[in-house]
C-alpha positions as CSV (number, residue, x, y, z in Angstrom):
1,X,-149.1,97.6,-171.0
2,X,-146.0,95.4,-170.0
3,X,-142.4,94.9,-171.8
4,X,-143.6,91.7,-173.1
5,X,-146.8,93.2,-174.9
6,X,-144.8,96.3,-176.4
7,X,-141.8,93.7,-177.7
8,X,-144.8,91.4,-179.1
9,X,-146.1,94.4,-181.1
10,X,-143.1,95.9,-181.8
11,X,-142.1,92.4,-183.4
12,X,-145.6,92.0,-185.5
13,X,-145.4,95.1,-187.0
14,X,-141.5,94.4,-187.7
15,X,-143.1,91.1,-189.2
16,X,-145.8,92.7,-191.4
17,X,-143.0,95.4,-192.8
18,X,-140.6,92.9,-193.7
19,X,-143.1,90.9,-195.7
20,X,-144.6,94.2,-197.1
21,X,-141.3,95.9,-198.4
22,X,-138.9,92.5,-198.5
23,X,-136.0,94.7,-198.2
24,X,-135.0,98.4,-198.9
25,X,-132.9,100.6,-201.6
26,X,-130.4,103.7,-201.5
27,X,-127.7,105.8,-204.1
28,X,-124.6,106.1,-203.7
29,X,-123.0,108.7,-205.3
30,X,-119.2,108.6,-206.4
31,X,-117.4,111.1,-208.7
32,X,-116.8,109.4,-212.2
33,X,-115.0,112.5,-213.7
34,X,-113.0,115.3,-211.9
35,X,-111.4,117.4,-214.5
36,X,-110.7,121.0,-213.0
37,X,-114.2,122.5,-213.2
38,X,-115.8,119.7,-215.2
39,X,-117.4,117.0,-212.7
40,X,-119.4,114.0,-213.5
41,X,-121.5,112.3,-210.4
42,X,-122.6,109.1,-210.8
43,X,-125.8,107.9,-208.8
44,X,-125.6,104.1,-208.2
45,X,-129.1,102.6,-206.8
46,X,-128.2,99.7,-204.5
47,X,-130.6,96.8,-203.2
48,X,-130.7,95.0,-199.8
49,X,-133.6,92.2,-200.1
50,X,-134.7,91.1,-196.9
51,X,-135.7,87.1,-197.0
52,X,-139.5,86.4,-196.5
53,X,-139.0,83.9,-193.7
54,X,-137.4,86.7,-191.5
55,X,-140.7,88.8,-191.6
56,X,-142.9,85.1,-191.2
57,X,-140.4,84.1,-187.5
58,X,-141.0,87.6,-186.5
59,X,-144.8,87.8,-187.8
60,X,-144.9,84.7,-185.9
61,X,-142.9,85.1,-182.7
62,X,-145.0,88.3,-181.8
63,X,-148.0,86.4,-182.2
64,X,-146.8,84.0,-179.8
65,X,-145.5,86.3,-177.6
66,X,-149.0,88.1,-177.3
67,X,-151.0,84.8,-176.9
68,X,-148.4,83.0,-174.6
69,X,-149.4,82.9,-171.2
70,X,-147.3,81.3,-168.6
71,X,-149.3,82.4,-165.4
72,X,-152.3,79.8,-166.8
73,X,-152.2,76.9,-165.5
């Protein structure tokens, strides 16, 4: 297998996670009271959407990538 075919797949599945997930979450967590012994942690879930088009061009450009053959003629 050459660089070309491993970046191609590596992109497709990129591509197919992207559309599949269309971004990720995590917590934060921050002290919201601090008084001697008494503490209060507050989780904050946060969310990072990743735009469909971005996993479509890669989807796409590893498709191309694996079909793409410049050696025919």
């Amino acid at each position: 297998m050459n660089s070309k075919t491993i970046v191609a797949i590596a992109l497709i599945a990129l591509g197919i996670i992207a559309l599949a997930y269309q971004g990720f979450s995590y917590t934060t967590r921050e002290k919201a009271v601090d008084l001697g012994p008494l503490q209060i942690v507050k989780e904050e879930r946060h969310r990072l959407p990743i735009p469909p088009i971005i996993g479509a061009v890669a989807l796409v450009a590893g498709l191309g990538l694996l079909i793409w053959n410049p050696k025919r003629g």
